[in-house]
OpenMM code with the backbone's topology and positions (N, CA, C; nanometers):
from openmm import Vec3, app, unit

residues = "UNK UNK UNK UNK UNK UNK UNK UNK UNK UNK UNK UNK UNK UNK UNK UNK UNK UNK UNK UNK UNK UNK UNK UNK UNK UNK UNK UNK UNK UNK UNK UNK UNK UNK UNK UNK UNK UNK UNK UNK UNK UNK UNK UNK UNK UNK UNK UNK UNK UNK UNK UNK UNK UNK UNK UNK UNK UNK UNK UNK UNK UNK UNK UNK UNK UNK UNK UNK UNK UNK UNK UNK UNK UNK UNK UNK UNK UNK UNK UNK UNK UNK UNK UNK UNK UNK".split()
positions = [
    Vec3(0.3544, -3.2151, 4.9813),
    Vec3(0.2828, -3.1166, 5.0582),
    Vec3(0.3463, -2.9809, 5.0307),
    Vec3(0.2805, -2.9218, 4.9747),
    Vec3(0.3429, -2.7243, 4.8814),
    Vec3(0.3468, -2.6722, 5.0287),
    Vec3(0.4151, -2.5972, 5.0415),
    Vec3(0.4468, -2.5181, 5.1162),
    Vec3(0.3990, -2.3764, 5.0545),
    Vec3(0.2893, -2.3272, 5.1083),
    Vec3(0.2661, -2.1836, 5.0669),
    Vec3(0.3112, -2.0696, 5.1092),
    Vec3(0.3424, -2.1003, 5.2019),
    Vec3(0.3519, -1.9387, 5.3044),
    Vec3(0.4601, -1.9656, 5.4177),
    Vec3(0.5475, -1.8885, 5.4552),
    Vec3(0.6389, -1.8880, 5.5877),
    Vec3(0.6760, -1.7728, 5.6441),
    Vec3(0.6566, -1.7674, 5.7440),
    Vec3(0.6853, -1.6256, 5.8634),
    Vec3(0.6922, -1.6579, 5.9524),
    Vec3(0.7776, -1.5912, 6.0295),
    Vec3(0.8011, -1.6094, 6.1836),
    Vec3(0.8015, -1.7246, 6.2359),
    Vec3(0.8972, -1.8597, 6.1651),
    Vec3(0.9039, -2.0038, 6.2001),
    Vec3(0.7896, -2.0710, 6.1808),
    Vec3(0.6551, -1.9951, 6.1070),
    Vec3(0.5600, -2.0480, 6.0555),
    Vec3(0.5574, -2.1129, 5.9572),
    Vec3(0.5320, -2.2306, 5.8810),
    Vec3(0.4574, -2.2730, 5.7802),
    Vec3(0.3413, -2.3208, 5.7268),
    Vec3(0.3259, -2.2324, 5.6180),
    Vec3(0.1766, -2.2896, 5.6091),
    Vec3(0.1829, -2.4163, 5.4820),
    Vec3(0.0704, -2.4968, 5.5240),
    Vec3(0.0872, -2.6031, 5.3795),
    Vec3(-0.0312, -2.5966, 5.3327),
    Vec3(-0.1069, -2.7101, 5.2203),
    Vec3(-0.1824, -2.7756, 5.1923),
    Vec3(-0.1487, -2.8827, 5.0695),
    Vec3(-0.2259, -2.9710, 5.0708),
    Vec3(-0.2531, -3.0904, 5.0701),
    Vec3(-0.2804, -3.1815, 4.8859),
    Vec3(-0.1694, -3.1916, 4.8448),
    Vec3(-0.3089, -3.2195, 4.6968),
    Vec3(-0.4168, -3.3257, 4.6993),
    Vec3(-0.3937, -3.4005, 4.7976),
    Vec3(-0.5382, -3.5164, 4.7798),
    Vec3(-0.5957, -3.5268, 4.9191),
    Vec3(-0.5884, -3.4162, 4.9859),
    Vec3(-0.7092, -3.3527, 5.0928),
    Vec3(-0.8276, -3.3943, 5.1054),
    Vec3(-0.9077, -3.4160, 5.2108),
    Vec3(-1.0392, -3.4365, 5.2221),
    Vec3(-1.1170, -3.2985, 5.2789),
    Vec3(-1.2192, -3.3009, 5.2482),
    Vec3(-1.3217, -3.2111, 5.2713),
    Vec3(-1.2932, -3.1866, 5.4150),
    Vec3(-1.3604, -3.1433, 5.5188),
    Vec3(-1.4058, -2.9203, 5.4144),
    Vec3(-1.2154, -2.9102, 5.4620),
    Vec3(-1.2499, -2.7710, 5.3419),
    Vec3(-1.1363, -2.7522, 5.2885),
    Vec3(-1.0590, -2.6379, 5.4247),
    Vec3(-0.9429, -2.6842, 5.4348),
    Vec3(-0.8620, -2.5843, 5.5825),
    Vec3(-0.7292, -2.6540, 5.4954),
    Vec3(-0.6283, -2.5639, 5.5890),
    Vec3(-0.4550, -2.6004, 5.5611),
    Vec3(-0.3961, -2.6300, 5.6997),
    Vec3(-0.2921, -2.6599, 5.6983),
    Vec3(-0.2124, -2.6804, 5.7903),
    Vec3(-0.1173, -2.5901, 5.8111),
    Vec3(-0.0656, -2.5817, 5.9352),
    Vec3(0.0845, -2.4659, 5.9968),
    Vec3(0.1403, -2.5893, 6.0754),
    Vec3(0.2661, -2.5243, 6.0473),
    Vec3(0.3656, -2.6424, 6.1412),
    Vec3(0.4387, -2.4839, 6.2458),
    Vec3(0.4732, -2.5333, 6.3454),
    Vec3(0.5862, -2.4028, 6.3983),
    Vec3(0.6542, -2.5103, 6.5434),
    Vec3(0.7829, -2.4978, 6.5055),
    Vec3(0.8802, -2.5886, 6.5869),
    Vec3(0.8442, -2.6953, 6.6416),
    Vec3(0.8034, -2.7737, 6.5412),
    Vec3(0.7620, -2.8911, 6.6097),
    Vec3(0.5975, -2.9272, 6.6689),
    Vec3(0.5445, -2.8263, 6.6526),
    Vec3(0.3974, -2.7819, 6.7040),
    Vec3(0.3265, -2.8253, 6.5448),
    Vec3(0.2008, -2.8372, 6.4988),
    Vec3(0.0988, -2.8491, 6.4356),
    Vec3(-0.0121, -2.8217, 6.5007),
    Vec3(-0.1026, -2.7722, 6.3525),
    Vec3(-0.2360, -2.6916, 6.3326),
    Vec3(-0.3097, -2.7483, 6.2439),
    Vec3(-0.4433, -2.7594, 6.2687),
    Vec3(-0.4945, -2.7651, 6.1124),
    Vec3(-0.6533, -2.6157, 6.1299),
    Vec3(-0.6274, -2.5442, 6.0231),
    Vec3(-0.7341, -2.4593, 6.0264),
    Vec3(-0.8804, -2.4706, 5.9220),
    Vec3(-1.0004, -2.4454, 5.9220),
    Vec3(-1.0626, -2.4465, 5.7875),
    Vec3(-1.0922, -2.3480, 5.7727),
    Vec3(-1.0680, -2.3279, 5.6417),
    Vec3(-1.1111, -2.2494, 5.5063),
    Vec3(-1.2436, -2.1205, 5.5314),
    Vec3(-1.3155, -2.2532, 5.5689),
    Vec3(-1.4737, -2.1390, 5.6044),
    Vec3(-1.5172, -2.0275, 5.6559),
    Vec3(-1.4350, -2.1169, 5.7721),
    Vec3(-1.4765, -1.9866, 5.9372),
    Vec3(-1.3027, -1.9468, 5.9538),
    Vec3(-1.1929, -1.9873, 5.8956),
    Vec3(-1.0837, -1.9705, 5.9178),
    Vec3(-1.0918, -1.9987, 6.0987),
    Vec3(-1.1089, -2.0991, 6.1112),
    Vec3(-1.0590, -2.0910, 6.3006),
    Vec3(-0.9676, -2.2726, 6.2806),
    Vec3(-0.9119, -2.2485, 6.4278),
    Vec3(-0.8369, -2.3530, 6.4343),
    Vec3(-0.9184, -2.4691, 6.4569),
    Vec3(-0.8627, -2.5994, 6.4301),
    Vec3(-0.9796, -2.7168, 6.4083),
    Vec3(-0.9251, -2.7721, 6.5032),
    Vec3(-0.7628, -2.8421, 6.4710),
    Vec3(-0.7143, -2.9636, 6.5671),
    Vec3(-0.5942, -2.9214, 6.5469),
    Vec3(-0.5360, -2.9698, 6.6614),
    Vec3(-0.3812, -2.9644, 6.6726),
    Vec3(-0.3042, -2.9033, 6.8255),
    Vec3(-0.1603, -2.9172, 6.7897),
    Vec3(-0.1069, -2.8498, 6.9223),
    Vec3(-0.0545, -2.6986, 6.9095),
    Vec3(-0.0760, -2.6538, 6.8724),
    Vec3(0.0046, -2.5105, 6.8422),
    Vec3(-0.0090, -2.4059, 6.9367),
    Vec3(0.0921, -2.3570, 6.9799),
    Vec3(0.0576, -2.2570, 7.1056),
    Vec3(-0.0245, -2.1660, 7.0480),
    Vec3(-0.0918, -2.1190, 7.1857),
    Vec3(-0.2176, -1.9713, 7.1291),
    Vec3(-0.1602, -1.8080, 7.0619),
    Vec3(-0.0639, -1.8246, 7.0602),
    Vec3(0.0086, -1.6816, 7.0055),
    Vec3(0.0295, -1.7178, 6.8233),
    Vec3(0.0409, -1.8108, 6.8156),
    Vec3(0.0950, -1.8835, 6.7031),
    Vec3(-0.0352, -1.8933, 6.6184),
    Vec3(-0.1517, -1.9721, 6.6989),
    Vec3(-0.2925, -1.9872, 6.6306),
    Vec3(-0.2945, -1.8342, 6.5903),
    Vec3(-0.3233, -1.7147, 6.6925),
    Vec3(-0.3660, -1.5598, 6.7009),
    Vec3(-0.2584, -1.5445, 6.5210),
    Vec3(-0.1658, -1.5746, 6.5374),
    Vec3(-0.1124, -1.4971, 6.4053),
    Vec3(-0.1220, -1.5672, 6.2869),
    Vec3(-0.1434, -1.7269, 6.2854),
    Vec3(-0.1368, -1.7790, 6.1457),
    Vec3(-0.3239, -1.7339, 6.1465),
    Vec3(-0.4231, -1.7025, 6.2195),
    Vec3(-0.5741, -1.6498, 6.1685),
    Vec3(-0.5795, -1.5226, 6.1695),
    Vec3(-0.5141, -1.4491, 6.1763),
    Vec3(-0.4789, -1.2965, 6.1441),
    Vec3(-0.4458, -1.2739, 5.9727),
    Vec3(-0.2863, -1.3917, 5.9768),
    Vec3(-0.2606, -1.4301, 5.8345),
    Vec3(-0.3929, -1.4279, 5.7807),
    Vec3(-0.4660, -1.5390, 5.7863),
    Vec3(-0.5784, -1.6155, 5.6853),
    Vec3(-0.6676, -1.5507, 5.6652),
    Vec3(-0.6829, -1.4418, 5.7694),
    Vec3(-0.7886, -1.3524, 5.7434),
    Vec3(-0.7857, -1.2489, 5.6362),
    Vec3(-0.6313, -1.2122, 5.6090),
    Vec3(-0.6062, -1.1235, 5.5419),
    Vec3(-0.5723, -1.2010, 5.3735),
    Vec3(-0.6013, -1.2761, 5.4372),
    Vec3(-0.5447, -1.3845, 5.2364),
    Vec3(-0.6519, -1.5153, 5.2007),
    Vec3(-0.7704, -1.5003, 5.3145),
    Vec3(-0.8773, -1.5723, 5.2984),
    Vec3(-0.9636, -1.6693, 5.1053),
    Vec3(-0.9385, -1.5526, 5.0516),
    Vec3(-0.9648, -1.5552, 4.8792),
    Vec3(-0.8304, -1.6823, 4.8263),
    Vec3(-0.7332, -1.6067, 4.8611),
    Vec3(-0.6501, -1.6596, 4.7994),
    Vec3(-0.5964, -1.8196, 4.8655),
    Vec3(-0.6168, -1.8467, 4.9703),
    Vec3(-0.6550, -1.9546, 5.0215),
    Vec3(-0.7253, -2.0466, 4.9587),
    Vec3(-0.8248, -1.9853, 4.9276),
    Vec3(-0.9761, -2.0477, 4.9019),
    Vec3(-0.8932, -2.1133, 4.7205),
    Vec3(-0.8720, -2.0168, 4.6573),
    Vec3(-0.8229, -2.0440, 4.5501),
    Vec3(-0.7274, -2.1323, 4.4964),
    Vec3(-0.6333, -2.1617, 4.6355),
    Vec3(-0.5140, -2.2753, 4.6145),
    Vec3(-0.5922, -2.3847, 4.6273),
    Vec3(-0.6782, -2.4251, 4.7396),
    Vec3(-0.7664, -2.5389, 4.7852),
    Vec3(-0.8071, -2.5790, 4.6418),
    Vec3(-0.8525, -2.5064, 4.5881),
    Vec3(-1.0128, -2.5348, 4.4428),
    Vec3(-0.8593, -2.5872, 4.3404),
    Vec3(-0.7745, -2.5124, 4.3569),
    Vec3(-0.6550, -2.5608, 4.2126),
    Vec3(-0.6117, -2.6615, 4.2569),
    Vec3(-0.5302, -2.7071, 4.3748),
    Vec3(-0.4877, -2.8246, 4.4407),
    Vec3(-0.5814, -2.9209, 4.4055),
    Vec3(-0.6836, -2.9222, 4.4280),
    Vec3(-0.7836, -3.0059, 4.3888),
    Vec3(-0.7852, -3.0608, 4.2578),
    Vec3(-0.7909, -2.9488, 4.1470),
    Vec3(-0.8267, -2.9614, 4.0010),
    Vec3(-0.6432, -2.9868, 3.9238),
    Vec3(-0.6152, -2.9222, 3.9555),
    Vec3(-0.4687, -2.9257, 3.8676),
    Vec3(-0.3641, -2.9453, 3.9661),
    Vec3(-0.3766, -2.9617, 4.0765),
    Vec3(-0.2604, -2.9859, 4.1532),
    Vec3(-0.1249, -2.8692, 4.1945),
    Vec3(-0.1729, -2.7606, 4.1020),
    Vec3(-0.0983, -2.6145, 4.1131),
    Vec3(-0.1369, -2.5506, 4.2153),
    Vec3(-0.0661, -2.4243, 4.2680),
    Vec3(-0.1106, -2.3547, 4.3275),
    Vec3(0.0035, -2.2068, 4.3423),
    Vec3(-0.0199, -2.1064, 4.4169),
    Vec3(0.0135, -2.0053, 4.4160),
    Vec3(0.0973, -1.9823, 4.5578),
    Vec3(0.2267, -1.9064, 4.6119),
    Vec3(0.2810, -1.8670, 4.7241),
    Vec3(0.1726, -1.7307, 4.7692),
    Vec3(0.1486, -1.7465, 4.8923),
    Vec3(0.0853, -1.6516, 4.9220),
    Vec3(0.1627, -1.5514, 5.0199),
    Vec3(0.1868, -1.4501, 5.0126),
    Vec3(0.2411, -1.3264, 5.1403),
    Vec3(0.2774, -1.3770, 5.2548),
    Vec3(0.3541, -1.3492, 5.3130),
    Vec3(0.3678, -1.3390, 5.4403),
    Vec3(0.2957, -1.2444, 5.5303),
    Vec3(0.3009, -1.3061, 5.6398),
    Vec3(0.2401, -1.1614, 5.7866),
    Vec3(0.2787, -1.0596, 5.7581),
    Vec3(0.4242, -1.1003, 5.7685),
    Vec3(0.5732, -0.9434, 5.7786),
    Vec3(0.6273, -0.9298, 5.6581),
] * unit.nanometer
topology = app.Topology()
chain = topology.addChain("A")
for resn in residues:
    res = topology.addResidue(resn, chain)
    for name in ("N", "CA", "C"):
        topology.addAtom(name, app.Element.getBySymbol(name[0]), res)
């Protein structure tokens, strides 16, 4: 599971043999998320609401490049680190 992204005790992941529709996961102390891709909103999980507010702030701002790890993960199993928040 790649680890793409980390800020503020955030991590973001995704998946190489994932199922449809395409979203990632955040872990933060013990808490989990899972978001999708599409609408970028939170799907399932426990993650406090300050935590959701900033990893879809993140996604909003790196939405493309998201989209782009999903489609490579898929095909080649590569993928790219994406920015942090801060």
């Amino acid at each position: 599971m790649p680890r793409i992204c980390y800020f503020l005790g955030i991590s973001i992941h995704m998946y190489y043999d994932e199922h449809n529709p395409p979203h990632f996961h955040a872990k933060y102390n013990g808490y989990r998320g899972k978001f999708t891709l599409s609408s970028l909103k939170y799907s399932a999980g426990n993650l406090p609401p300050r935590i959701i507010g900033l990893v879809t702030e993140w996604a909003e701002l790196h939405e493309e490049e998201l989209l782009d790890n999903w489609n490579n993960l898929k095909e080649t199993g590569k993928y790219k680190k994406i920015k942090p928040l801060v």
